[in-house]
C-alpha positions as CSV (number, residue, x, y, z in Angstrom):
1,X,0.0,0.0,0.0
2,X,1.3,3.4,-0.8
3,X,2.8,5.1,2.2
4,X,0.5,8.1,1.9
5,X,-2.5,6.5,1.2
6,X,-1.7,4.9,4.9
7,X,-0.9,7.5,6.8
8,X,-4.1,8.9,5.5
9,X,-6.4,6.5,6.5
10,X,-4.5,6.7,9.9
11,X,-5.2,10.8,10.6
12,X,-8.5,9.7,9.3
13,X,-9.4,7.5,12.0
14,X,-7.7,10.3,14.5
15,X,-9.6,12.7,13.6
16,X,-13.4,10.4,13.6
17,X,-12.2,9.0,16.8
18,X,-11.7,13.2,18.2
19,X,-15.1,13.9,16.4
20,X,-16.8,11.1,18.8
21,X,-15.3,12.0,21.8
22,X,-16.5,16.1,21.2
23,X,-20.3,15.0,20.3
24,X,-20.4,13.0,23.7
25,X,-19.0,16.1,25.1
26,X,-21.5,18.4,23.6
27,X,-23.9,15.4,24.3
28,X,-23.7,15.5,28.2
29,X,-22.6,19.1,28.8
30,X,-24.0,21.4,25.7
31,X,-28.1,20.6,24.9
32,X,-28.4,20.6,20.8
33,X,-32.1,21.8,21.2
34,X,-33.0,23.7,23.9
35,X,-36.4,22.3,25.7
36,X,-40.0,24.0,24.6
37,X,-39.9,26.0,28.1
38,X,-37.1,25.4,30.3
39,X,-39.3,25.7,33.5
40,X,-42.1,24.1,32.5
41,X,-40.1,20.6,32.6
42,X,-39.8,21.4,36.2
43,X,-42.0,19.7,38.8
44,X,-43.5,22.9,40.1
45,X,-45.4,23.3,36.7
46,X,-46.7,19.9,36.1
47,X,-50.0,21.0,37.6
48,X,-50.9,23.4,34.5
49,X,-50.5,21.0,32.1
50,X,-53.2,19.0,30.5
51,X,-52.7,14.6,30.3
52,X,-53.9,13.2,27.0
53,X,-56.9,11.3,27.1
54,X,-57.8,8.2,28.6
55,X,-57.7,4.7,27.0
56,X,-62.0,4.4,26.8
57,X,-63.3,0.5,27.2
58,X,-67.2,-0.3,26.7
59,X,-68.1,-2.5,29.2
60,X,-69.9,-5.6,27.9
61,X,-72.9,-6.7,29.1
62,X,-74.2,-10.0,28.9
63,X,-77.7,-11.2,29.7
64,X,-78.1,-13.6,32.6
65,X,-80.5,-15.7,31.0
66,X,-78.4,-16.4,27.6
67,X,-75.5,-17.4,30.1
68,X,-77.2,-19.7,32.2
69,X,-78.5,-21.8,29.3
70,X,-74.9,-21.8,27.9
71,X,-73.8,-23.5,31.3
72,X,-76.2,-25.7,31.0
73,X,-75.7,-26.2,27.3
74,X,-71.7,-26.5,28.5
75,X,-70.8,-27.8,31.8
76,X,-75.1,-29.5,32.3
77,X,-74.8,-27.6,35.5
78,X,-78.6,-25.2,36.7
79,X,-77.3,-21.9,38.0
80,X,-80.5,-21.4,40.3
81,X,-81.2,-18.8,42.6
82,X,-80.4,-18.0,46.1
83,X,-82.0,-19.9,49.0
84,X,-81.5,-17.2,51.8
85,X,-81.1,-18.0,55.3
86,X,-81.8,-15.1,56.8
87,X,-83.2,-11.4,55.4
88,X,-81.4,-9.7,52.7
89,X,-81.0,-6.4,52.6
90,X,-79.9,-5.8,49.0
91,X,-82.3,-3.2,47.2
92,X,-85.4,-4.9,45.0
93,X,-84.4,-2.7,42.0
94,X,-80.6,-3.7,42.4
95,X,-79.3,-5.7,39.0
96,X,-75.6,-6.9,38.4
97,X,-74.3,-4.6,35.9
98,X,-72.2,-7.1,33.8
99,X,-75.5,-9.6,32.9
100,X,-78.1,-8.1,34.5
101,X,-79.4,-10.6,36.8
102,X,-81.6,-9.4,39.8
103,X,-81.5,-9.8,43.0
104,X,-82.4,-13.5,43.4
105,X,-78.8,-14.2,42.1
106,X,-76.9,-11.7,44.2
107,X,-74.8,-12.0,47.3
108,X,-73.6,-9.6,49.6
109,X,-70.0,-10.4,49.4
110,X,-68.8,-8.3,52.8
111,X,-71.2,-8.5,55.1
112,X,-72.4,-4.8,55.8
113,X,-70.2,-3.4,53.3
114,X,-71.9,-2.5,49.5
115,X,-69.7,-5.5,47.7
116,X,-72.0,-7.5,45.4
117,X,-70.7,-10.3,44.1
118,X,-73.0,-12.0,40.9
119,X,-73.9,-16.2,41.7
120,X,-74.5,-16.3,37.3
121,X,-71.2,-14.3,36.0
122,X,-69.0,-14.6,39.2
123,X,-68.5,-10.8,39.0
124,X,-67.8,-8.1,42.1
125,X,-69.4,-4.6,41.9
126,X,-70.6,-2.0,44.5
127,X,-74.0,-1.4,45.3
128,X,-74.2,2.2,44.7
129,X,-76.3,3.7,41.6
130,X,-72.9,5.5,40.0
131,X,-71.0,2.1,39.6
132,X,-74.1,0.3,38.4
133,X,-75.1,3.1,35.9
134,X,-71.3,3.7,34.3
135,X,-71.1,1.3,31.8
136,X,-67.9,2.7,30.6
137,X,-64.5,2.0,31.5
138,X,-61.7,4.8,31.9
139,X,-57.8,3.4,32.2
140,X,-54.8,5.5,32.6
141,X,-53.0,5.4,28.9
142,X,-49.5,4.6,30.8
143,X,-50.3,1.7,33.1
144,X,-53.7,0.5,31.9
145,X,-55.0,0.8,35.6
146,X,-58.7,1.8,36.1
147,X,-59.1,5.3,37.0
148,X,-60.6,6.4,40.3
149,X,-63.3,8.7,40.5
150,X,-62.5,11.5,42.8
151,X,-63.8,15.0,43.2
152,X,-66.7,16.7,41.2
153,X,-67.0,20.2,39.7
154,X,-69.1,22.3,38.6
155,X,-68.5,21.2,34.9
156,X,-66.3,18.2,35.1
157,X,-65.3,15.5,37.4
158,X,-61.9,14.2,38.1
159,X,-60.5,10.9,37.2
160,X,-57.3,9.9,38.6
161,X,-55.2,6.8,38.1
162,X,-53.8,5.8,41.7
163,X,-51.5,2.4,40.8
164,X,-48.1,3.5,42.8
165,X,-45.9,1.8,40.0
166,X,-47.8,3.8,37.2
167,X,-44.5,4.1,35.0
168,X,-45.9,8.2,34.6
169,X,-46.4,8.4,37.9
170,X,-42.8,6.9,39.0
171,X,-41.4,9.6,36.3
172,X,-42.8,12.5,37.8
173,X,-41.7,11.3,41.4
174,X,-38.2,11.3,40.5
175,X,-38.3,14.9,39.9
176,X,-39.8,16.0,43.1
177,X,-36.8,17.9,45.5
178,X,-35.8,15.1,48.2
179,X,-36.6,17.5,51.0
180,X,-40.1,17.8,50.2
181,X,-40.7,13.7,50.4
182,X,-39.4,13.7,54.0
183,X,-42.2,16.5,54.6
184,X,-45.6,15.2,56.0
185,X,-47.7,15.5,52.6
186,X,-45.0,16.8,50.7
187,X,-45.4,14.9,47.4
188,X,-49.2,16.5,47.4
189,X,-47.5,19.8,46.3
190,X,-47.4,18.6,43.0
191,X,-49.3,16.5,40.3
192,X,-47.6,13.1,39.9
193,X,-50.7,11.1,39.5
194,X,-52.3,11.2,36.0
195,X,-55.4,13.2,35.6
196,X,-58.4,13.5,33.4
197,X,-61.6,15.8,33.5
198,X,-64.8,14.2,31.9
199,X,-66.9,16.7,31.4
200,X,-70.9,16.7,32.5
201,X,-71.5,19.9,30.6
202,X,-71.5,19.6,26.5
203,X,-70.5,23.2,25.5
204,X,-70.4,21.8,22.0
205,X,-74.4,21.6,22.1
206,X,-74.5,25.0,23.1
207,X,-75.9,27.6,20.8
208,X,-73.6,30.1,20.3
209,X,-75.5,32.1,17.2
210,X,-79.3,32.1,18.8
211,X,-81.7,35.1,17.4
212,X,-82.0,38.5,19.9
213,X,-84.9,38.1,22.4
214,X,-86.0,41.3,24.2
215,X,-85.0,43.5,22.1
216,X,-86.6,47.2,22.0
217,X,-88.7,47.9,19.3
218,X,-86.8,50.1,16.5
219,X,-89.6,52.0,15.7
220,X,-89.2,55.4,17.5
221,X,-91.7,57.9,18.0
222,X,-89.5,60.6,20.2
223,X,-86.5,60.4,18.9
224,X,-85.4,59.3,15.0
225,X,-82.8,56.9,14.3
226,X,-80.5,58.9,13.5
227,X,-80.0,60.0,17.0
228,X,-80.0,56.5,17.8
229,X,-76.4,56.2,15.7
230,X,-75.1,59.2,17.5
231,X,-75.7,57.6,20.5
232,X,-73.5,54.6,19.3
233,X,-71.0,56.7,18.0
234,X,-70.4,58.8,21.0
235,X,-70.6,55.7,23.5
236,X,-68.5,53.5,21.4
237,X,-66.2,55.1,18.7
238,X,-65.5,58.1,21.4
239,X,-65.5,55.8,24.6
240,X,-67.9,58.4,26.5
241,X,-70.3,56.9,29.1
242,X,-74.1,56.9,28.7
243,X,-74.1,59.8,31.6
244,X,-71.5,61.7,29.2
245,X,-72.6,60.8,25.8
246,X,-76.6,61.7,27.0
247,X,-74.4,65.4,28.0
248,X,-72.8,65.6,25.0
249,X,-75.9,65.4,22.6
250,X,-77.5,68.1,25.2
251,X,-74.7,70.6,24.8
252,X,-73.7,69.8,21.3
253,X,-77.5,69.7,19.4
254,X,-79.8,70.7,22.2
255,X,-81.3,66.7,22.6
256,X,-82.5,66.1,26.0
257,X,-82.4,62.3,26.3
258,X,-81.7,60.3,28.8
259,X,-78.8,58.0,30.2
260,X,-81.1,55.1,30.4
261,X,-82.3,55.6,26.7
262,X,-78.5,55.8,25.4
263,X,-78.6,52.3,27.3
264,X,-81.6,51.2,25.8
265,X,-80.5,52.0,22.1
266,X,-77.0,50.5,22.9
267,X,-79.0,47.1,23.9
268,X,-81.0,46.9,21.2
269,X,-78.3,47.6,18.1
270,X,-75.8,45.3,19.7
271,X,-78.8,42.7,19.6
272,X,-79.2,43.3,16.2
273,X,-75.3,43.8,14.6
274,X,-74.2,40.6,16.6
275,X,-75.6,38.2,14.3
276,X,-74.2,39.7,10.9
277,X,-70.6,40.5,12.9
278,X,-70.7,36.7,14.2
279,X,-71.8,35.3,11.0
280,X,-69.4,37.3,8.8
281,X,-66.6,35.5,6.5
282,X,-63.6,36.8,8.0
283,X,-61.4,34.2,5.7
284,X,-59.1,34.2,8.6
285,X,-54.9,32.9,8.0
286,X,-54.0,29.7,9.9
287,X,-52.2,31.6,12.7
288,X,-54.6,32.5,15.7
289,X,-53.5,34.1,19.0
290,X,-56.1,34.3,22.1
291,X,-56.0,35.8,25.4
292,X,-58.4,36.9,28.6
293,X,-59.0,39.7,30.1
294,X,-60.7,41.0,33.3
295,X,-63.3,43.1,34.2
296,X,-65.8,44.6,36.6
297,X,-69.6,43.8,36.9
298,X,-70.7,45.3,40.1
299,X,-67.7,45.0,41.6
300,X,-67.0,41.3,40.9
301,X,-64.5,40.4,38.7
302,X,-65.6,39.0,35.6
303,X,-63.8,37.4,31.9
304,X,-63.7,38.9,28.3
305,X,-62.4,36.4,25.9
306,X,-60.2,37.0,22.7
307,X,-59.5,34.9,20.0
308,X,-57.5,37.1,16.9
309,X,-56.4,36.4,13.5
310,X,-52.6,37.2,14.0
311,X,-52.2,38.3,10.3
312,X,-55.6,40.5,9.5
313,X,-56.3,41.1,13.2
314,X,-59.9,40.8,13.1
315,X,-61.5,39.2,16.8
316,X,-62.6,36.2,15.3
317,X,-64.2,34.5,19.0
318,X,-65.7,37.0,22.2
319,X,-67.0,35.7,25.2
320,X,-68.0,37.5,28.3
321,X,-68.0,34.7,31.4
322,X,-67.6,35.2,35.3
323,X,-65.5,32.6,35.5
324,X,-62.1,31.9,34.1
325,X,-62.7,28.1,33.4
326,X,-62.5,26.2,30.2
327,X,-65.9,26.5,29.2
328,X,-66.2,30.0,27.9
329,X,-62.9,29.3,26.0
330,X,-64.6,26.4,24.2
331,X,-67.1,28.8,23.1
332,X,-64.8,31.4,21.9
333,X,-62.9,29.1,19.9
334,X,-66.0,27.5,18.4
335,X,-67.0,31.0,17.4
336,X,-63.7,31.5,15.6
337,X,-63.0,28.0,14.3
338,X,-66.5,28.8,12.3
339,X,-64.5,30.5,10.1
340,X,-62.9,27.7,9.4
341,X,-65.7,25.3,7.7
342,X,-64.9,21.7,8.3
343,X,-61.4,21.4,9.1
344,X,-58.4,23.9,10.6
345,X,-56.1,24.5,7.5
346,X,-52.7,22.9,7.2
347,X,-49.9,24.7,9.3
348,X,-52.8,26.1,11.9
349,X,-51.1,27.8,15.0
350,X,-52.4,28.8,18.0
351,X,-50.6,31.3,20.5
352,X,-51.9,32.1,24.1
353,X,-50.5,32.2,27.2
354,X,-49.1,29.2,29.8
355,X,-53.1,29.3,31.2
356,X,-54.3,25.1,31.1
357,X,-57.6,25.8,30.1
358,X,-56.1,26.3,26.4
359,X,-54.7,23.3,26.4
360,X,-57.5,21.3,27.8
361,X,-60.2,23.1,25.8
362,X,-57.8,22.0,22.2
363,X,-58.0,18.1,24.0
364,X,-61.9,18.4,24.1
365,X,-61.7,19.6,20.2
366,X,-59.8,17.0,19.1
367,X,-62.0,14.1,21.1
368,X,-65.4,15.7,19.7
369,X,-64.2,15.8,16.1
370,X,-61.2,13.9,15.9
371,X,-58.1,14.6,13.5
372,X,-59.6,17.7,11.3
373,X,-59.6,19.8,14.7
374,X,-56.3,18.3,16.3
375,X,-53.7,21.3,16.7
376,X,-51.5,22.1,19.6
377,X,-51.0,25.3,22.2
378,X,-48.0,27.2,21.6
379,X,-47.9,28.6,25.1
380,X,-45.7,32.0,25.6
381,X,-45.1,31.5,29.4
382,X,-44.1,34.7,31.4
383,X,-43.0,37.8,30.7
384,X,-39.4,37.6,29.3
385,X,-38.0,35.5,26.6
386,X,-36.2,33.1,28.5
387,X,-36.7,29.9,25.8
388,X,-36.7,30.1,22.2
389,X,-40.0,29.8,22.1
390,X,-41.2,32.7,23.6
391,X,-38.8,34.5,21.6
392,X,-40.0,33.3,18.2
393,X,-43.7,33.9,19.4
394,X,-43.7,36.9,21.7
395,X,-44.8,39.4,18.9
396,X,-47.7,37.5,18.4
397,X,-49.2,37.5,22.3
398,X,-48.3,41.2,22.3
399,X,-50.7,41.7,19.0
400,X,-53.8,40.8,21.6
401,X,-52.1,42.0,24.6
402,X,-52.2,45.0,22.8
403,X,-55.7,44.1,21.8
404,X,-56.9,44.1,25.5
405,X,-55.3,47.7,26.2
406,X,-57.5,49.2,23.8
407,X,-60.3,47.5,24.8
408,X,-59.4,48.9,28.2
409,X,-59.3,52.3,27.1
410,X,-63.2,52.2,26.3
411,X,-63.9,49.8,29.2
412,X,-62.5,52.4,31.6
413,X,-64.8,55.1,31.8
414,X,-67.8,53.0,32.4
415,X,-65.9,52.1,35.9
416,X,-67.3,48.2,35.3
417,X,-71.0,47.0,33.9
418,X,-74.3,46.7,36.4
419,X,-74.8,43.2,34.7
420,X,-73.5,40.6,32.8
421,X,-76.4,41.6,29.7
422,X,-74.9,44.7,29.9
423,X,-71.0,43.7,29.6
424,X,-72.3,41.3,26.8
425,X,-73.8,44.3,24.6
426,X,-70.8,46.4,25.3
427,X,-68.4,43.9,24.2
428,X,-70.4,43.0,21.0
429,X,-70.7,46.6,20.1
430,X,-67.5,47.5,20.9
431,X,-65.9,44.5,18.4
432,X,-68.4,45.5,15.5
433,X,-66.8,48.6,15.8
434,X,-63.1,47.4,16.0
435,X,-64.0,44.8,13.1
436,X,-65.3,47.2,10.3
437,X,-65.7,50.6,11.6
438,X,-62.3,51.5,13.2
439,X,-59.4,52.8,11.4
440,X,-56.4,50.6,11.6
441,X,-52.4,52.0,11.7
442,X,-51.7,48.5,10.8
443,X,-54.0,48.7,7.3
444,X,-53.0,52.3,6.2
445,X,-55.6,53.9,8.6
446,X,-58.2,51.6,6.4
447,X,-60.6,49.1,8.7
448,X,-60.1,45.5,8.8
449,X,-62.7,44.5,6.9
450,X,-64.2,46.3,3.7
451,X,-68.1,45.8,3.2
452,X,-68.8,47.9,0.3
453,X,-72.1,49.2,1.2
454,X,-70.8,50.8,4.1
455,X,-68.2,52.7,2.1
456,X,-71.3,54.6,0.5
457,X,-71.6,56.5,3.5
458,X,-69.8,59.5,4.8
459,X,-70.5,60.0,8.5
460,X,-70.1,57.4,11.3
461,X,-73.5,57.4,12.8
462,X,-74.6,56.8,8.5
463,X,-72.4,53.6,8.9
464,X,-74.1,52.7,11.8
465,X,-77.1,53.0,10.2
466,X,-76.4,50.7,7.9
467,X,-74.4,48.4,10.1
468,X,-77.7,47.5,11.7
469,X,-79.3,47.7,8.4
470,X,-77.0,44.3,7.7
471,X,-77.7,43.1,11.1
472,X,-81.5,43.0,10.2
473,X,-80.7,41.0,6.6
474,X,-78.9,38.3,8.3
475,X,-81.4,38.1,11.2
476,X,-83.9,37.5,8.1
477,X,-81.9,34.8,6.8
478,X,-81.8,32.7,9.9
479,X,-85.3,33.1,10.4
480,X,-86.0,32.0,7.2
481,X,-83.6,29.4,7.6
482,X,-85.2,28.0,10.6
483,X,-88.3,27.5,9.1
């Protein structure tokens, strides 16, 4: 072999054999990829996070009468019912849940204790009406182990797997600090045990595009309807209260009206603009950020729900809840995903904040319609960009952080609503406005959304006009479409 040829193989192997030793370096002391959120891998944070779904087993029932003829078809043995010794207080209406047999064929396996143990199937089961009605069967998706039922909400109840060697439950132990095992109760500082919420409440079911009821009547007889749109456009484009905007039409064009009125007419037009600002195709892009926001209803806090289109910025979803739970954000997102038809497009993002009700509200999507509504949370935790993550997606959470500052800015003069009717007719006014009557910086001081007919107008309470004008059309529609 030539000489060179061998002392280049030689450096060759060197210089692999110095490569291997630097990737186990790099390896063991230099991450490739930095994790999705650095603290969120920590055990302190395991409770926001959301456990996939359960592994879901019908229980089969068989019929106690088809399976004692089999036995005696089989084995030529009579299954025959109890002879009692002494009074049996098992319930009349009590059946086995796995064949159905009554009570003539049931024991009480443990004396005073509910146990019932079946003479046709051999079977155990409790006497209580929950165990006997669930014929379903939830198992943890690590171990396999039956869940336990074990508190109840208001919407949901919780199912936990309690096996000790549950491998996800031995995972999540190993991470807890040493100090807090030695601690009485120390490991219930955090979630180890899997987790899932079945929900009692279908918020799919719900109808989030009924018709207004109790609405005013728009014929007027004191005042025209054109002071109806200056109302609107002094409590909603201008942010002035009902107090100020019934003193402005007084000093400004001599109108004596009153607060209340201003109210009234606010009520009524959001009642009829919702439906045609709900119903509108936004054609939204496949990146969607959401966030909540607080506010006051006499003095109790209450929730305004966001969902964007990062791109156009159009407010796709709204809700107005007093509670911060994951129902009212499966309501907002089914108002925006409408936009969306029968599937979320390919590449579909959505950004919000490290809140689990996200999360768990994109789990119930993807178990009511399967794969055509399976997308993930990108979750921009915290206020610095401490992970790669939030630095790639912080722009995004500021477009509706910046969203819920200008909402602010008209929320604050009304110092918080009397009533939840009234935050709703607020909100809905105020995101007709933002949708297709506000000038936008980010459009060329242009609005988000061009309906031509409005563009034949020249003043803002005109466009309001007509805004309700629209709102009336579609109201037809659905009516029509009902019957």
């Amino acid at each position: 072999m030539n000489p060179i040829i061998h002392y280049l193989l030689i450096q060759n192997q060197y210089l692999l054999k110095i490569i291997s030793y630097l990737l186990n370096f790099i390896c063991k002391y230099i991450p490739l990829k930095q994790w999705i959120h650095d603290d969120s891998h920590s055990p302190k944070y395991q409770k926001f996070k959301v456990d996939e779904p359960p592994l879901i087993l019908n229980r089969e029932v068989w019929y106690y009468k088809d399976f004692i003829k089999y036995i005696k078809w089989r084995y030529d043995y009579d299954i025959k019912p109890i002879k009692r010794r002494s009074a049996c207080d098992i319930p009349d209406d009590l059946i086995c849940p796995y064949c159905n047999a009554p009570k003539d064929f049931l024991y009480k396996n443990n004396g005073s204790h509910n146990q019932i143990l079946c003479k046709v199937c051999s079977r155990l089961s409790q006497s209580d009406a929950h165990a006997f009605a669930d014929k379903v069967i939830l198992r943890c998706p690590h171990c396999s182990h039956s869940l336990v039922h074990k508190k109840d909400r208001k919407h949901f109840v919780i199912h936990k797997c309690i096996n000790p060697k549950c491998p996800y439950y031995m995972h999540n132990l190993k991470k807890v600090d040493k100090k807090h095992l030695s601690e009485p109760y120390g490991k219930n500082k955090y979630k180890l045990h899997y987790i899932y919420r079945e929900f009692t409440v279908d918020f799919f079911k719900m109808d989030i595009s009924s018709l207004p009821k109790n609405a005013s009547s728009l014929q007027f007889s004191r005042h025209s309807s054109y002071i109806m749109s200056l109302c609107l456009t002094m409590h909603v484009n201008l942010g002035l209260s009902l107090r100020k905007t019934a003193q402005a039409l007084k000093d400004l064009y001599n109108i004596s009206i009153s607060h209340q009125q201003v109210a009234n007419y606010a009520r009524t037009a959001a009642l009829v603009i919702k439906p045609f600002v709900d119903g509108y195709d936004y054609a939204p892009s496949p990146t969607i950020t959401a966030d909540e926001t607080y506010i006051k209803v006499r003095g109790v806090k209450g929730y305004v729900w966001f969902i964007m289109d990062a791109v156009k910025r159009s407010i796709l979803g709204y809700q107005v809840s007093d509670n911060r739970g994951v129902g009212p954000c499966i309501l907002a997102m089914r108002m925006a995903f409408r936009n969306f038809k029968d599937k979320l497009p390919d590449g579909f993002k959505f950004i919000a904040d490290g809140f689990s009700a996200y999360p768990l509200a994109a789990q119930q999507f993807f178990i009511k319609y399967g794969e055509k509504f399976k997308f993930d949370i990108t979750q921009v935790i915290g206020l610095t960009n401490d992970d790669e993550v939030s630095k790639e997606f912080r722009p995004y959470k500021q477009i509706v952080e910046r969203l819920n500052r200008t909402f602010k800015a008209s929320y604050r003069v009304s110092c918080g609503y009397d009533n939840f009717e009234g935050a709703n007719y607020n909100v809905a006014l105020w995101v007709a406005y933002y949708n297709f009557l506000r000038p936008h910086s980010i459009n060329n001081y242009r609005v988000l959304n061009k309906v031509d007919i409005l563009d034949t107008a020249d003043t803002m309470p005109d466009k309001w006009l007509l805004l309700i004008y629209l709102g009336q059309k579609t109201i037809l529609n659905l009516q029509n479409q009902t019957a």
